[in-house]
MDTraj code that builds the backbone (N, CA, C; nanometers):
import mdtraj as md
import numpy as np

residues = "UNK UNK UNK UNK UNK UNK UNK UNK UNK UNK UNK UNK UNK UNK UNK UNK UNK UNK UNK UNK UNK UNK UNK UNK UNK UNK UNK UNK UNK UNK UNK UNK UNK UNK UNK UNK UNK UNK UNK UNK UNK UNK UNK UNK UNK UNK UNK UNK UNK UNK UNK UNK UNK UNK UNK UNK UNK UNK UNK UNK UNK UNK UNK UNK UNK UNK UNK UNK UNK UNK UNK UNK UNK UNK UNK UNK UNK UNK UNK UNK UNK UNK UNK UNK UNK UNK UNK UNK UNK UNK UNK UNK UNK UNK UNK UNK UNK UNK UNK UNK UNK UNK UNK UNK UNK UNK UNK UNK UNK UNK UNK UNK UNK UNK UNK UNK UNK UNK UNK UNK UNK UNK UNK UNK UNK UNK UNK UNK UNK UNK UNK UNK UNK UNK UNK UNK UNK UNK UNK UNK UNK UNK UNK UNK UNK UNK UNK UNK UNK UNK UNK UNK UNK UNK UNK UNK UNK UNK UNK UNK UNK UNK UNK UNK UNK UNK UNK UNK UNK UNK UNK UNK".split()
xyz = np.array([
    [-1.4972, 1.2968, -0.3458],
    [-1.5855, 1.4106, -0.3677],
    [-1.5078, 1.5404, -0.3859],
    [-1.3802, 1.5081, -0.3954],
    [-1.3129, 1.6550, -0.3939],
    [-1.2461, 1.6749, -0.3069],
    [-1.2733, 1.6247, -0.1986],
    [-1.1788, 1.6814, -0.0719],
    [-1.0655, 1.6244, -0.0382],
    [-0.9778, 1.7266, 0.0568],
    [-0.9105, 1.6444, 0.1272],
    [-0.9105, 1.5567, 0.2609],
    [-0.8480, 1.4379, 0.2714],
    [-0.8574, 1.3771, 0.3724],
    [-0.7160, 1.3218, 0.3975],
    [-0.6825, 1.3294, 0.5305],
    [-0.5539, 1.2560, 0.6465],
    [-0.6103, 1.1555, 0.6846],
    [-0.5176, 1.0860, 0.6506],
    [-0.5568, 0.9386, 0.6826],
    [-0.4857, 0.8449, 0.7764],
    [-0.4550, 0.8402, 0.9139],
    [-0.3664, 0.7212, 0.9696],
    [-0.4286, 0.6070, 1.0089],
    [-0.4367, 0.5077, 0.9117],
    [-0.4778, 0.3722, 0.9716],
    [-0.4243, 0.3518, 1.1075],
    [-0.5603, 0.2312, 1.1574],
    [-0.5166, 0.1796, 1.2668],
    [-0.4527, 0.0700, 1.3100],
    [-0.4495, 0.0516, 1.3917],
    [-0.3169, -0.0560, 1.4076],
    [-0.3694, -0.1691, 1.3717],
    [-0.3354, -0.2639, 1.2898],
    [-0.3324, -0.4102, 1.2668],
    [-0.4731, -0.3894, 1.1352],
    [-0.5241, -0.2953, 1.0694],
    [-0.6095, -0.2658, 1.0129],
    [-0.5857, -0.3019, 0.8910],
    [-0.6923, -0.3726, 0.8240],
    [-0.6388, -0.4384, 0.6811],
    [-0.6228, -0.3584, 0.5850],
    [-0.5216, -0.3838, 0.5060],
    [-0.4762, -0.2850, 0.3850],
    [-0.5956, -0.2695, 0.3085],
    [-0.6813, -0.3899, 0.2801],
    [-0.7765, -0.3246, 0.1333],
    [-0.8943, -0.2636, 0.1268],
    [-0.9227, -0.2456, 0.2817],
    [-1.0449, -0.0937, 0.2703],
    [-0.9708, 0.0149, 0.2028],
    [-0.8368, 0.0490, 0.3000],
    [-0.7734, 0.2158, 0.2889],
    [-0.7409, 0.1811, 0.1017],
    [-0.6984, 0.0674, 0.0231],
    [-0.6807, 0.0415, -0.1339],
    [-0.7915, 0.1081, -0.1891],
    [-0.9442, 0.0246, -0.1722],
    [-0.9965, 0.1111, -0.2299],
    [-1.0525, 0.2140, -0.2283],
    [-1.0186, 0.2980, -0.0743],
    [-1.0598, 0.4082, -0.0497],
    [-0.9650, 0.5354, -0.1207],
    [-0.8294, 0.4382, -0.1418],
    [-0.7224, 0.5337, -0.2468],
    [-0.7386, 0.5408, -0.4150],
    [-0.8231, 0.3971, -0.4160],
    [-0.8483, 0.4290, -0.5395],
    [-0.7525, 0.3126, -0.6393],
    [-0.6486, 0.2505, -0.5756],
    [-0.5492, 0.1751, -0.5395],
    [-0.6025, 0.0074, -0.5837],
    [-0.5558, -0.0771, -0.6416],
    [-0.5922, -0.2519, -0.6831],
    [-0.5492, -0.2789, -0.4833],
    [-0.6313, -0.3910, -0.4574],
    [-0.6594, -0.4084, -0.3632],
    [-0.5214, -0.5134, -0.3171],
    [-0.4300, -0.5291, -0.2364],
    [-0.3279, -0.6178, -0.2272],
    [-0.3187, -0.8047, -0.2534],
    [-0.2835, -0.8080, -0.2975],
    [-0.2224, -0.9941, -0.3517],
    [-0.2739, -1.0736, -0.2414],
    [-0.2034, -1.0875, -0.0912],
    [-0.2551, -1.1352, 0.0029],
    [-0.3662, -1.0166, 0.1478],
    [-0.3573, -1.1205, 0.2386],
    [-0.4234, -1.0315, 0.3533],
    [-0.3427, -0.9305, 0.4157],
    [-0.2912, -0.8098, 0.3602],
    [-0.2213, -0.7339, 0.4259],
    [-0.2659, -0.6042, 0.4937],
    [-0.1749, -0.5880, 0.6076],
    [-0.2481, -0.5420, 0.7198],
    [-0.0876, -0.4393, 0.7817],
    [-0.2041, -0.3127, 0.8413],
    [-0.1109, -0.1836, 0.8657],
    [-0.0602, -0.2532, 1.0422],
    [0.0852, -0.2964, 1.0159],
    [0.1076, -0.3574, 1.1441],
    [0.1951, -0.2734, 1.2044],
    [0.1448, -0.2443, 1.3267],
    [0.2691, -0.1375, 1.4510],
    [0.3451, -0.2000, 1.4628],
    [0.4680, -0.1266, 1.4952],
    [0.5713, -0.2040, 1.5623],
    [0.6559, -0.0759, 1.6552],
    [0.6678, -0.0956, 1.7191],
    [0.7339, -0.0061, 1.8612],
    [0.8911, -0.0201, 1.9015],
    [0.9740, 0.0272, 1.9315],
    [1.1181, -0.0467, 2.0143],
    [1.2532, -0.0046, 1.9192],
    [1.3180, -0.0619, 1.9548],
    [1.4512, -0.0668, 1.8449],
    [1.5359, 0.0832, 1.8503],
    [1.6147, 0.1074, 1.7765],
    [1.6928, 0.2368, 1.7517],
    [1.5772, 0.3537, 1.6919],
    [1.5360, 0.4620, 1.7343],
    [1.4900, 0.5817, 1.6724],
    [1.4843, 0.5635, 1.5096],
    [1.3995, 0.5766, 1.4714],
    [1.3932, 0.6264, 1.3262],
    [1.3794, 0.7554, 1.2793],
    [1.4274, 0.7972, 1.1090],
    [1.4649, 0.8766, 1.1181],
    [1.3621, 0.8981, 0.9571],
    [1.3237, 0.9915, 0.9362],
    [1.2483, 1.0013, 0.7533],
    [1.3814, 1.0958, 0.6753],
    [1.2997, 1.0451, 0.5407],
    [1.3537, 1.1495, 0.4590],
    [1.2455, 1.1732, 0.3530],
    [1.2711, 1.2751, 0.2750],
    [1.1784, 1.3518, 0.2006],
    [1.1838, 1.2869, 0.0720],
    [1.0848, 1.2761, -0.0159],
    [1.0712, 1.1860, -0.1354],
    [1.1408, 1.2584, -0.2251],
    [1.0715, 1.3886, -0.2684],
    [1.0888, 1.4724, -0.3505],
    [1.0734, 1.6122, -0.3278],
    [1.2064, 1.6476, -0.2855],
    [1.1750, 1.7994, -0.2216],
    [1.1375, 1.9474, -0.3085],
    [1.1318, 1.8835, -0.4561],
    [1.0857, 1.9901, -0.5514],
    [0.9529, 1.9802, -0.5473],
    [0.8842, 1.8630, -0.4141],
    [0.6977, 1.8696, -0.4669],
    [0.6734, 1.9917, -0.3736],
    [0.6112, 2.0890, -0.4095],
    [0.4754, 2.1521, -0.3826],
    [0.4742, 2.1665, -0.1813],
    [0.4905, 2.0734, -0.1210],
    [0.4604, 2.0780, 0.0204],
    [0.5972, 2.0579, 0.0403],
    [0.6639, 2.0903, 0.0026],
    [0.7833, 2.1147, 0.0646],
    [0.8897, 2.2205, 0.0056],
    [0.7760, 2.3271, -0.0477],
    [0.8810, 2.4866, -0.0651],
    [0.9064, 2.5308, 0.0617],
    [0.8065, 2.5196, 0.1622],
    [0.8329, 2.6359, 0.2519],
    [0.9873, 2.6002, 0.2871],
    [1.0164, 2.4585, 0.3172],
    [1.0954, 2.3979, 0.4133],
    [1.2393, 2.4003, 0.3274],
    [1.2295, 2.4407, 0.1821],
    [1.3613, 2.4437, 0.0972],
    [1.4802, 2.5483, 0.1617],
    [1.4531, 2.6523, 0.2020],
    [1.5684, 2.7483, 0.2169],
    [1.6106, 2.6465, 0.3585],
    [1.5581, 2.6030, 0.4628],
    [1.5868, 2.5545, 0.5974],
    [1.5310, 2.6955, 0.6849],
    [1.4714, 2.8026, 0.6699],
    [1.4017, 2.9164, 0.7790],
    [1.2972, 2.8275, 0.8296],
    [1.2184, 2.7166, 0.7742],
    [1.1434, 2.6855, 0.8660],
    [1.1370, 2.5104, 0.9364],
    [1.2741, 2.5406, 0.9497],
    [1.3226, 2.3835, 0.9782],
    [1.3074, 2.2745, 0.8532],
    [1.4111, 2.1909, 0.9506],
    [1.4085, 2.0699, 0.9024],
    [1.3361, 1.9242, 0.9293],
    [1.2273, 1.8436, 0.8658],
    [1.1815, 1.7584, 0.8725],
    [1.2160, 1.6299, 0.8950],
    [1.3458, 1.6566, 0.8692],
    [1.4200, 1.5324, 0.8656],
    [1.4525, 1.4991, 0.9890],
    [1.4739, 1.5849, 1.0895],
    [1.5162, 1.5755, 1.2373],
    [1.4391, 1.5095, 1.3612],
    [1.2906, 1.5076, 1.2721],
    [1.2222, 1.4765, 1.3842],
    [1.2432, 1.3038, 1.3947],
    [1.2231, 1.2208, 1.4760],
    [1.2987, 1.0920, 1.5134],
    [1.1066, 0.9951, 1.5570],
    [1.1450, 0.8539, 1.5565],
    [1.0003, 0.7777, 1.5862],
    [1.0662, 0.6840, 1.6455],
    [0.9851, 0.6464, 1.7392],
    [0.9908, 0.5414, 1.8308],
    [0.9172, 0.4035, 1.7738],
    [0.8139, 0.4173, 1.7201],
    [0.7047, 0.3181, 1.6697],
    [0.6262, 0.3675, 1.5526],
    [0.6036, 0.3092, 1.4887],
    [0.5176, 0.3728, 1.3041],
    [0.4820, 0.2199, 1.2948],
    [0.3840, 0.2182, 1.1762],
    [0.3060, 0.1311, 1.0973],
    [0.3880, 0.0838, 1.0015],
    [0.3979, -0.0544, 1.0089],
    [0.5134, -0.1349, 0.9102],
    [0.4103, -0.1853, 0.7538],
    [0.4261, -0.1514, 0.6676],
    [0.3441, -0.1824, 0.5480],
    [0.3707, -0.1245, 0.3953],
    [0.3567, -0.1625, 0.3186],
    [0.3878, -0.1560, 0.1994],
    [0.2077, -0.0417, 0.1269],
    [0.2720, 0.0943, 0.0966],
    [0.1601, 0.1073, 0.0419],
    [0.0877, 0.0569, -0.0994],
    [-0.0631, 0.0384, -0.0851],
    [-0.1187, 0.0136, -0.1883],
    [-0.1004, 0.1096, -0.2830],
    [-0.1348, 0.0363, -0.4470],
    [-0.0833, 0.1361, -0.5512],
    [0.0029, 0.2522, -0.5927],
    [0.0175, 0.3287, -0.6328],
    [0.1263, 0.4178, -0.6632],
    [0.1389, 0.5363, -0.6024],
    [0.1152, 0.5690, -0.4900],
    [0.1135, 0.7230, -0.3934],
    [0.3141, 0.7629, -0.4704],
    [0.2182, 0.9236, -0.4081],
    [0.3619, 0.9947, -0.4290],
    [0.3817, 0.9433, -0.3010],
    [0.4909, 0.9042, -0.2482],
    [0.5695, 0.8754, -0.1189],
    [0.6277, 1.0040, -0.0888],
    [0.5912, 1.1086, -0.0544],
    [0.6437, 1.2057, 0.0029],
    [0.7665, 1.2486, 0.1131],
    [0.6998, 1.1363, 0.2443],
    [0.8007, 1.1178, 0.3004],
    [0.8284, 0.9488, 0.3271],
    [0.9837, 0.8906, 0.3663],
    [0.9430, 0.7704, 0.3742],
    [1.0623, 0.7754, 0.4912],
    [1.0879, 0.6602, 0.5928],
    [1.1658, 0.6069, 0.6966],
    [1.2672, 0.5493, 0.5631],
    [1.3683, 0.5817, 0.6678],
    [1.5391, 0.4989, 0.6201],
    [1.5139, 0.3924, 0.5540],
    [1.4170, 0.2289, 0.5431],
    [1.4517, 0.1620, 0.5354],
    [1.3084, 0.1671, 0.4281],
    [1.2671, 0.2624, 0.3931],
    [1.1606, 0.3161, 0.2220],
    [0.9910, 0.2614, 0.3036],
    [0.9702, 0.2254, 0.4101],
    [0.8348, 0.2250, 0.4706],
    [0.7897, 0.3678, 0.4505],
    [0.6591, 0.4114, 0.3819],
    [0.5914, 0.5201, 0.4000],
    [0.5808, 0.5968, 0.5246],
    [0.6289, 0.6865, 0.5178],
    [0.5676, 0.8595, 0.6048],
    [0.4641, 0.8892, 0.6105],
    [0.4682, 0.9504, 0.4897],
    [0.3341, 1.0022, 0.4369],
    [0.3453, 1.0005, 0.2863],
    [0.2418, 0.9373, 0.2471],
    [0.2125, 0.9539, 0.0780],
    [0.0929, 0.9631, 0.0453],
    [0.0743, 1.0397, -0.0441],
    [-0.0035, 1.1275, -0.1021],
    [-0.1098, 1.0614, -0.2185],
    [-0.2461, 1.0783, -0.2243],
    [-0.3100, 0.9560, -0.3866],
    [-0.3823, 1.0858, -0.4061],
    [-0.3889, 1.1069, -0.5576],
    [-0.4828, 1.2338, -0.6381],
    [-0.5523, 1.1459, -0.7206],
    [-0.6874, 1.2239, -0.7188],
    [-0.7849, 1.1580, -0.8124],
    [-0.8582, 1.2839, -0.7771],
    [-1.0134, 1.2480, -0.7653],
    [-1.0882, 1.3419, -0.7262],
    [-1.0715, 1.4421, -0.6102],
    [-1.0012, 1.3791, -0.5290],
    [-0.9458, 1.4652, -0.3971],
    [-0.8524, 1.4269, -0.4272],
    [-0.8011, 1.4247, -0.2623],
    [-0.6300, 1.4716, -0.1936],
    [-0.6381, 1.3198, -0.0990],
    [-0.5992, 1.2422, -0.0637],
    [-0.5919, 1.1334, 0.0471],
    [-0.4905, 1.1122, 0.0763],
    [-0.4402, 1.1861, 0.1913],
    [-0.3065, 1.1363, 0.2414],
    [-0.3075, 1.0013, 0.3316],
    [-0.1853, 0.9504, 0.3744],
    [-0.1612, 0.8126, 0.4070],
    [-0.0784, 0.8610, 0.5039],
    [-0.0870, 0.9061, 0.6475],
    [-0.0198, 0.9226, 0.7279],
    [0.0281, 0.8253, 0.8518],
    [0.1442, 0.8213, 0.8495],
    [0.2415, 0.7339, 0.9181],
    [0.3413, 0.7943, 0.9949],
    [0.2784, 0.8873, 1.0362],
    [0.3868, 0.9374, 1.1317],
    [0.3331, 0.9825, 1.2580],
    [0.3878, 0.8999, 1.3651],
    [0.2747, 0.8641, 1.4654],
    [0.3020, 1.0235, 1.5825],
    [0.2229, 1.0574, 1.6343],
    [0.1878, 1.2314, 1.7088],
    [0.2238, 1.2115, 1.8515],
    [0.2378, 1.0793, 1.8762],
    [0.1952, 1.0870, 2.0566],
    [0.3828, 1.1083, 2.0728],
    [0.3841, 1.1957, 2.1805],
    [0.5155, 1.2076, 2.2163],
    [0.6413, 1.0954, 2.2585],
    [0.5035, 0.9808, 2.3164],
    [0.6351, 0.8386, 2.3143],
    [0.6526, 0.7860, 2.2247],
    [0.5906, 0.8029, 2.0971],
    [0.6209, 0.7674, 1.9765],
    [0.7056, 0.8285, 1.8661],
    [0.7165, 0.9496, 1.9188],
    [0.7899, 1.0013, 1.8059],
    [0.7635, 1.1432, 1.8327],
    [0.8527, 1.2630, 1.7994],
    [0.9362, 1.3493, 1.8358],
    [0.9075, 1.5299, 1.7342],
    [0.7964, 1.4546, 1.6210],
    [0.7710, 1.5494, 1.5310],
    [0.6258, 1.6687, 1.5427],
    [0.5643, 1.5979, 1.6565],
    [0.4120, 1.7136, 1.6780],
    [0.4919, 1.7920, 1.7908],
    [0.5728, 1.7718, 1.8358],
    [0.6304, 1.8498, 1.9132],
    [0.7532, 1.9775, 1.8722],
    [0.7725, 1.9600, 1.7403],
    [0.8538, 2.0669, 1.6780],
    [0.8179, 2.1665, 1.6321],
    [0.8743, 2.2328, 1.5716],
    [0.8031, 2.4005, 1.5005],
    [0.7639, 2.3110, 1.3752],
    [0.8430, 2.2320, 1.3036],
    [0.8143, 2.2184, 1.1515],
    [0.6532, 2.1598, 1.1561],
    [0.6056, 2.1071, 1.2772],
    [0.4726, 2.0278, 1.2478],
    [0.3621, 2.1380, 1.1867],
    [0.3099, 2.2144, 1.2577],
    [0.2445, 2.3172, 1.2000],
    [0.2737, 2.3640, 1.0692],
    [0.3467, 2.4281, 1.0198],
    [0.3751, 2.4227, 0.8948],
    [0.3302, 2.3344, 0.8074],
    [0.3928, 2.1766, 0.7927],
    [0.3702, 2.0796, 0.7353],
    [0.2288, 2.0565, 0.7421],
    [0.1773, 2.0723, 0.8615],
    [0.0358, 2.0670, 0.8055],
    [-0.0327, 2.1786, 0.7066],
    [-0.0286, 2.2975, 0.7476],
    [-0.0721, 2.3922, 0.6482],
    [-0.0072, 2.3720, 0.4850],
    [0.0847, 2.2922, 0.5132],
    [0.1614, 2.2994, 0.3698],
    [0.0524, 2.2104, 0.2945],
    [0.0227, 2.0981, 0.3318],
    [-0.0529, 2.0254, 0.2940],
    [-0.1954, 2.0166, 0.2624],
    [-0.2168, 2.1065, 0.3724],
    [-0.3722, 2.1888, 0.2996],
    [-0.3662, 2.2240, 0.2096],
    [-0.2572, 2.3522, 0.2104],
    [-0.2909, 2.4575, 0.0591],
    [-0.2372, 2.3691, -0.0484],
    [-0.1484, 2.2704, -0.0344],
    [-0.0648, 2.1970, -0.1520],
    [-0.2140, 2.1216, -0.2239],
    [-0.2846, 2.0767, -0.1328],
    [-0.3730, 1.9506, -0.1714],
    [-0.5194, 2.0749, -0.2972],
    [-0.5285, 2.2022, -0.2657],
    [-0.5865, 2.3022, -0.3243],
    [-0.5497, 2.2878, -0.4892],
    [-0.4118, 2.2609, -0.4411],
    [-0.4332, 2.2894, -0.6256],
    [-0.4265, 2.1252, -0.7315],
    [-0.4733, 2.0886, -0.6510],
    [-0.5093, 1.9540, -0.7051],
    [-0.6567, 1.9386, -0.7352],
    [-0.6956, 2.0262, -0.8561],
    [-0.8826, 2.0213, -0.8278],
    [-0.9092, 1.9138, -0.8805],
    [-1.0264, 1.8512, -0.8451],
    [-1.1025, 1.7358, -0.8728],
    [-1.1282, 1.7848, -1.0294],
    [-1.1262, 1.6122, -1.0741],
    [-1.1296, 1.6272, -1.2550],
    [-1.2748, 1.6345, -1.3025],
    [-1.3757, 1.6192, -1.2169],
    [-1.5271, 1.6806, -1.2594],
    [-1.5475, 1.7886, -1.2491],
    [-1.4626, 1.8762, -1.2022],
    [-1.5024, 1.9988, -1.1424],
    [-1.4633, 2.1221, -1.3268],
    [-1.5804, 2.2056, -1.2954],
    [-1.6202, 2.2426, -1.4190],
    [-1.4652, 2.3269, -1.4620],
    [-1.4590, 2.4112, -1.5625],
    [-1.3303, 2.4577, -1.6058],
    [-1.3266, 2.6419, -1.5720],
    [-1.4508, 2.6433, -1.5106],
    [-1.4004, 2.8450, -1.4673],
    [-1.4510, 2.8333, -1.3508],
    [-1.4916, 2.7253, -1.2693],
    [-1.4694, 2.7107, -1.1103],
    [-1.3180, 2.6946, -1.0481],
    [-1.2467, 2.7967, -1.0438],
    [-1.1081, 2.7517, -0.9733],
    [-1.1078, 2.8514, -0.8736],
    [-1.0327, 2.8354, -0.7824],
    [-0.9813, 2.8933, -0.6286],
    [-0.9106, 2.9623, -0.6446],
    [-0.8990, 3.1109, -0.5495],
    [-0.8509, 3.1912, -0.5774],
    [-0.7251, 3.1424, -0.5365],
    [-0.5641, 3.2107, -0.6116],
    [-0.4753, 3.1883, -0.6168],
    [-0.4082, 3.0856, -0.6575],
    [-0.5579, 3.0085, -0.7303],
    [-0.4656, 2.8425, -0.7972],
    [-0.4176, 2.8934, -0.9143],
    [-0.3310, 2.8372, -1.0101],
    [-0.2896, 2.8648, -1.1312],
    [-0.3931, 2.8075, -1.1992],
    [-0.3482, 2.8647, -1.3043],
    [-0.4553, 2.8555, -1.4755],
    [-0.3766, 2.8466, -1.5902],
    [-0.4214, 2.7706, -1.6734],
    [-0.3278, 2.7722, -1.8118],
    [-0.4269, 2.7317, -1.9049],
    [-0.4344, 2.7877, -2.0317],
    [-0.4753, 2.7661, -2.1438],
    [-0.4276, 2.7593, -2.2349],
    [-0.4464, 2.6316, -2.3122],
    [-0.3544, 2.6154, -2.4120],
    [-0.4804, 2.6316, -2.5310],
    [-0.3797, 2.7006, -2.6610],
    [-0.4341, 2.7229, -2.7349],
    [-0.3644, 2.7049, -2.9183],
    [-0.4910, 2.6524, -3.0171],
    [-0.4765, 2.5867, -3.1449],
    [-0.3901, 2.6802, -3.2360],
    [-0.3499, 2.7740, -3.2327],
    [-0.2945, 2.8869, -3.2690],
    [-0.1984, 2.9852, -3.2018],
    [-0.1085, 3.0456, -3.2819],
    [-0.0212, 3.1933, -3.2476],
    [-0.1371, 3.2874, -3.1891],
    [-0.1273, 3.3466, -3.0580],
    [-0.1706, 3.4462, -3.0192],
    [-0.1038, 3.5295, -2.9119],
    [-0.0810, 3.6608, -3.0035],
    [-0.0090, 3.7598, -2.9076],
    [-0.0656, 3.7588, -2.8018],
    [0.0360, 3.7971, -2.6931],
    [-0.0315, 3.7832, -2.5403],
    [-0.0807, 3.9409, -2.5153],
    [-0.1001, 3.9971, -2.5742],
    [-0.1866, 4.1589, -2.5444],
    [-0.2923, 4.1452, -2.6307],
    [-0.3355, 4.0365, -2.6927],
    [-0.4752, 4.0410, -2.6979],
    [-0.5407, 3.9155, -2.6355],
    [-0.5005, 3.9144, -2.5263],
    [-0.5444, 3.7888, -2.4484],
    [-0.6092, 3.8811, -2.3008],
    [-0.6906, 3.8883, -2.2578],
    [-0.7579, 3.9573, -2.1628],
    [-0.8368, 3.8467, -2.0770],
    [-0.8005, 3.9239, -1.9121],
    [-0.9299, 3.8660, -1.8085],
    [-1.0355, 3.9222, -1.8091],
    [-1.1493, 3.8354, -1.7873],
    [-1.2837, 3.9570, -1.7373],
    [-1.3634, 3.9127, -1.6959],
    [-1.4551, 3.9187, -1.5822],
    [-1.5110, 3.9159, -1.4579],
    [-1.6118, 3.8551, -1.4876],
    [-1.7380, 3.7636, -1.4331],
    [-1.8539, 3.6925, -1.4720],
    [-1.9245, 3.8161, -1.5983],
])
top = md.Topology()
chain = top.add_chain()
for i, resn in enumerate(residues, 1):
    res = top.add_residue(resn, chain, resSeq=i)
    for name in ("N", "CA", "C"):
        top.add_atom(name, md.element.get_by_symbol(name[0]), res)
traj = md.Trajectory(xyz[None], top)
C-alpha cells in the first residue's frame, strides 16, 4: 500500500509467507528462518555503502556499523532479489531491503543485548532514522505524478531542447 514496513521473522518461521509478502517467487523447498545462537561473535558488513541509508555513516562522525558484533541471528537465504544492504561475514542477510509499492525491510539483526551488541550503540538510532527517510523516496508506482513529499527529488524528462530559464515552478 505504500508503506514502510520492518520486518524480523520469527524463529523457525517459514520462508514463503515473508516471499510473498516481498513480492519475491516463493522458495524450491520448505524453507524456514532458522536461529542459531553460540559460536565466535559475528561481525556485518555493508552491501553498498553508496546506497542512500548509509550517507550519514560515510564520513565515520556517526560511527561505524560494522562494529557492532551478534551472538545469534536467523540462518536463511533470502527470497528473491533484496538489495542486501547489510550482510554477516559468511553473506547471510542483515538487513535487505524489497521496493515495489512500499519499502519492506528484512531485518536480521537481532536487539536483545545477549544477542548482539548493536541496539546498544549510538549508530542504532541513526540507522533507524536513516531508513525511514531513505524508504521516502521510494514512492509507490501508483501514486499519481504531482503527489510527492516534501524534499523528495523530481526530474522531468523532456522530448526537446529547453533552456532552463524558461522552465518555472508554480504552486496548485
Amino acid at each position: 500500500s505504500g508503506r514502510t514496513v520492518i520486518c524480523m521473522p520469527g524463529r523457525d518461521t517459514a520462508v514463503a509467507p515473508f516471499a510473498e509478502l516481498a513480492g519475491a517467487p516463493p522458495p524450491a523447498q520448505d524453507a524456514a528462518f532458522r536461529w542459531e545462537s553460540g559460536g565466535q561473535p559475528r561481525r556485518i558488513r555493508i552491501g553498498d555503502e553508496k546506497d542512500r541509508v548509509f550517507s550519514l555513516f560515510a564520513g565515520g562522525e556517526h560511527g561505524d556499523l560494522t562494529r557492532a558484533t551478534f551472538q545469534a541471528r536467523l540462518n536463511f537465504q533470502a527470497p528473491g532479489t533484496p538489495d542486501v544492504l547489510l550482510s554477516y561475514e559468511d553473506g547471510v542477510p542483515a538487513l535487505a531491503r524489497y521496493t515495489g509499492t512500499g519499502v519492506l525491510y528484512l531485518w536480521n539483526l537481532p536487539l536483545d543485548r545477549r544477542h548482539g551488541s548493536l541496539a546498544g550503540q549510538a549508530e542504532f538510532v541513526p540507522l533507524m532514522g536513516e531508513l525511514i527517510l531513505a524508504s521516502r523516496f521510494n514512492p509507490p508506482q501508483s501514486r499519481e505524478l504531482d503527489d510527492r513529499m516534501p524534499g523528495e527529488p523530481i526530474a522531468l524528462a523532456l522530448d526537446q531542447d529547453i533552456a532552463s530559464s524558461d522552465i518555472s515552478l508554480l504552486d496548485g
